[in-house]
N, C-alpha and C positions, 0 to 999 in steps of 0.2 A: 434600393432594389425593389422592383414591384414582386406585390405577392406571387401572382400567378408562376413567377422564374423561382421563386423560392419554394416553391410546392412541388414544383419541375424537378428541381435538387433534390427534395425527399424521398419524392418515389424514385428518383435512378438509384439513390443509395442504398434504398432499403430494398430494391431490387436485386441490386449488386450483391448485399448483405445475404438476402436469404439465398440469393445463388451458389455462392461460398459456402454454406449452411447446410444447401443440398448436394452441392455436386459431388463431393466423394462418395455419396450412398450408391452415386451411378455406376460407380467400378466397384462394388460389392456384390459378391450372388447371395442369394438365399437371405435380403434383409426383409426383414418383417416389419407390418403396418406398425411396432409400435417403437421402432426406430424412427419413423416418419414422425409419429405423433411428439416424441421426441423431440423431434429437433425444432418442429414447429414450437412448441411450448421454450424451447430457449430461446428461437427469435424474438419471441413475444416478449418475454421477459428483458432482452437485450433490448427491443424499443422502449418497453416500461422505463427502463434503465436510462436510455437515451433523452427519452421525454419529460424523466423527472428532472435531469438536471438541465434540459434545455428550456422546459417552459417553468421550473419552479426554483431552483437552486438558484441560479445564473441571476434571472430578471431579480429576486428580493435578496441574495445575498451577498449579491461579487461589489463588491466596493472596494476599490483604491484606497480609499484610507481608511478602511477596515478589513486590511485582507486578513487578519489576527482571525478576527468572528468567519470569516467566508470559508477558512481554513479547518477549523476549529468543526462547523454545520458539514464541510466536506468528509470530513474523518468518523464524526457518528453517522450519517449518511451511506459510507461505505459496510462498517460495522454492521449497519442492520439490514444494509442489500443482500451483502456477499450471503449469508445465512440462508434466504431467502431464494436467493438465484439456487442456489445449491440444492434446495431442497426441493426445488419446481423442476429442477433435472434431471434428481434423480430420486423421484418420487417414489417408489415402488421400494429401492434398495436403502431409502432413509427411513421407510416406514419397517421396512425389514431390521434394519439397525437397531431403532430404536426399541422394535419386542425383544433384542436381543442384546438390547443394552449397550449398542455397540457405536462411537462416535463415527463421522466422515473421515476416511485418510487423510495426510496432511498435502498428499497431491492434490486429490480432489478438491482441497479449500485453494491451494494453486491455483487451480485450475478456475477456480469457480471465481475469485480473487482479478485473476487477471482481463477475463471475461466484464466483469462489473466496471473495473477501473477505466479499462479502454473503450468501452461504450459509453463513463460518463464523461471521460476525456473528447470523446467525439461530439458527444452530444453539446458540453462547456465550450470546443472550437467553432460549433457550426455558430453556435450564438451570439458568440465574441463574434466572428467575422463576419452577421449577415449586420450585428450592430455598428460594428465598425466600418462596412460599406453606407449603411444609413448614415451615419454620422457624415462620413465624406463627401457623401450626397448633398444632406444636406448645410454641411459646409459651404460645399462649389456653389451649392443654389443662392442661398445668402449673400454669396460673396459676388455673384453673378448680379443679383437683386440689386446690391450696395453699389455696386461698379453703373450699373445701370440707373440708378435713380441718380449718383452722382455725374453720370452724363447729362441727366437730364436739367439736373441744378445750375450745370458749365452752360449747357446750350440758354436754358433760360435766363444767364447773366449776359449772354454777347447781342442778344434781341433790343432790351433798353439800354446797353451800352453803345451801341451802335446808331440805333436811333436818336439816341441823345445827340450823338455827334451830328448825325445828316440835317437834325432840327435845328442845329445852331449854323449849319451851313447855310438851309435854306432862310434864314433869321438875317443875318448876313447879307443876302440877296436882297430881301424886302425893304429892309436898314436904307442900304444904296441904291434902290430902285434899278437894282440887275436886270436887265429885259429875262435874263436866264431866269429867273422865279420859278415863273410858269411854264417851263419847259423840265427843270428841278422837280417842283412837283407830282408833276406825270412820271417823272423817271423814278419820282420814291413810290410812287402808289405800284411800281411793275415792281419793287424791293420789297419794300410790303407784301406785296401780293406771294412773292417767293418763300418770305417770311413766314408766312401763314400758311402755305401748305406746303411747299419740298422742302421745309428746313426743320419740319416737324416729325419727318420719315429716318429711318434709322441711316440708312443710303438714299445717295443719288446718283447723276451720270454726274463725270465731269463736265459735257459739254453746260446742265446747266448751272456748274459751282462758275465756270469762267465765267457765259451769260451773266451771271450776279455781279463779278467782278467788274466785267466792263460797264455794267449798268451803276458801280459805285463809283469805278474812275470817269467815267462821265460827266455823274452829279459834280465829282470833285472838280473836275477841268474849267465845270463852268463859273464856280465862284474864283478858282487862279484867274481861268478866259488867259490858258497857256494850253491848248490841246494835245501843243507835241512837249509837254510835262512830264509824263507818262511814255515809257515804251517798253512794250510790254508783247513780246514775244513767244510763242507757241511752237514746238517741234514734235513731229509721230503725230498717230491719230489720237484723238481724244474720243470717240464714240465710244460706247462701250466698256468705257472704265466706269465702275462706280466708287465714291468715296463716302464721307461722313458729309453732312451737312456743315458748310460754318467754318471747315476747316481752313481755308486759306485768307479767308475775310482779314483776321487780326494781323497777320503781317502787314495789308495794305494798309489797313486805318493806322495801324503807328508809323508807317513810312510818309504816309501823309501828314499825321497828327509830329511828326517831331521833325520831318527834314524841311532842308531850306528849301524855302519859293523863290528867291535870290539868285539870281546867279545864272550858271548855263540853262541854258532852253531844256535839257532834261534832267529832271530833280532827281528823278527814279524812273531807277530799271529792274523790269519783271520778265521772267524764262521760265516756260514751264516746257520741262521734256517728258514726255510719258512714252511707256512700253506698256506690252503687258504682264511686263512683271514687277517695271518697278515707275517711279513716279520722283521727278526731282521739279525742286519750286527752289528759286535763287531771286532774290526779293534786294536793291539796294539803295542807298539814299544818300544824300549827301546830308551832313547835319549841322545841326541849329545850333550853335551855342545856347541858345537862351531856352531852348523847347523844353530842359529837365533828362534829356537821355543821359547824360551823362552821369546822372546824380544816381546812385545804387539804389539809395533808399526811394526814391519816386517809386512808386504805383501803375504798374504795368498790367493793368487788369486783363488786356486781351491776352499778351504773352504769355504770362502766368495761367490762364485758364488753356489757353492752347495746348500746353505741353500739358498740365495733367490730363486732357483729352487724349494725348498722344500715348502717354503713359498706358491708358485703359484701351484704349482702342487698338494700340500696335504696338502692344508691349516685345520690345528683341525686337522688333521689325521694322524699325524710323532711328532715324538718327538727327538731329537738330544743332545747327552748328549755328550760334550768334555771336557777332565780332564787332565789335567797336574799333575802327581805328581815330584817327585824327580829324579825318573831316567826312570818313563817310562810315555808315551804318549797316552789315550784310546778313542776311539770313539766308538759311542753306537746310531745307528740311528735305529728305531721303528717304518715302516710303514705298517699304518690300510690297504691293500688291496682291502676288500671289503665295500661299500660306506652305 
């Protein structure tokens, strides 16, 4: 809580307080200035009272596991206020007492009693609770911190894992003298180039998370040289959504990296549906016996990293369905858009 709002709380309290303090003098005739001066000198004392236990009691002696001693400092505390308060109220009639040997009533310690306790009870509450919003403050921020450096940890593991991949495709190419190389190339330098500045921003549009995509299914078609590999379908407008960087990248490279290139003309099939409200990506493959998907313990680095993205980024708001069947592979991620 910033200061300025907790200075705001003071004065409406102590406002409120001394309005309480004066306002039945309003409906009295005939009260004299030194009913006034009165009552001001118990305000005074009641903040005294507020302020010792809020800036001195509280901060050096409330401990959890020492509330024995917190307890213990609360009780001679009270013992040498109450006295105190009492005597600052009714100053004139104590000093009268005492030439006349005469103690305070036991109302009057009552009275004086309940006055101390409830102002340092208020004073103990305000400082619990402006400590206890700091604390959750700074909880949430920490926790906001950690959420957010560990994004940035995920995103900067899909950068050289991703790259790893494309350099061995274009590796590949060079190997067999792929006329595709140099065409490869230029398609990873526009990857690159994405890499380095919109997949470094918190959001993007979709239109250019797809761009990416088809600029990876590209790279990839040219070392298959199977075009219609890939098909890879779009429905609703795409403008104007923004997502996370990087997020749909790791479905493609595993549906590439494990499904079969054997077989029917289309290995995988990609649907993306977008609203604005919500965002479906259906991702499937036909698969490889030999590629390791099927093995639990292999090393899924992109998948693995996706979903704790997903976790932090759309926590309650995604849902992520993966299914192995027999000969093919499906992903099915479901993000809520709007909040």
């Amino acid at each position: 809580m910033k200061k300025k709002y907790i200075i705001l709380i003071h004065i409406f309290f102590w406002l409120l307080a001394g309005s309480l303090n004066f306002a039945f003098l309003i409906f009295r005739e005939g009260v004299s200035s030194q009913y006034y001066i009165q009552i001001t000198i118990k305000t005074i004392f009641e903040a005294l009272d507020f302020y010792l236990v809020y800036l001195l009691i509280i901060p050096r002696f409330f401990n959890r596991k020492k509330l024995l001693v917190f307890f213990l400092v609360v009780i001679i505390y009270l013992l040498i206020f109450i006295p105190i308060y009492l005597t600052a109220n009714y100053f004139e009639l104590a000093v009268q007492n005492i030439r006349e040997g005469k103690w305070p009533t036991i109302i009057q310690y009552i009275q004086a009693a309940y006055y101390v306790v409830l102002y340092a009870f208020l004073g103990g509450l305000f400082r619990l609770s402006i400590e206890g919003i700091k604390s959750n403050q700074q909880k949430a921020f920490l926790e906001k911190q950690n959420a957010k450096n560990e994004l940035a940890f995920l995103r900067s593991q899909i950068n050289p894992h991703f790259l790893f991949n494309v350099l061995n495709t274009i590796h590949s190419f060079i190997n067999s003298n792929n006329p595709n190389a140099a065409k490869a190339v230029i398609r990873l330098s526009d990857i690159m180039r994405y890499m380095l500045t919109d997949a470094t921003k918190e959001l993007i549009t979709l239109e250019e998370e797809v761009e990416y995509l088809n600029s990876y299914i590209e790279l990839q078609n040219y070392r298959l040289e199977k075009p219609e590999f890939v098909d890879f379908r779009i429905s609703g407008n795409i403008k104007g959504i923004l997502l996370p960087p990087l997020l749909l990248i790791p479905f493609v490279e595993n549906a590439f990296k494990h499904g079969k290139k054997e077989g029917r003309s289309t290995g995988i099939s990609m649907k993306l549906e977008v609203n604005p409200a919500y965002l479906n990506f259906i991702i499937s493959n036909s698969i490889n016996p030999f590629s390791g998907l099927l093995n639990e313990s292999s090393d899924h680095l992109g998948l693995n990293n996706v979903k704790r993205r997903l976790e932090l980024l759309y926590p309650g708001r995604h849902t992520l369905k993966i299914n192995t069947f027999e000969k093919e592979f499906t992903v099915h991620l479901h993000l809520i858009m709007s909040k």
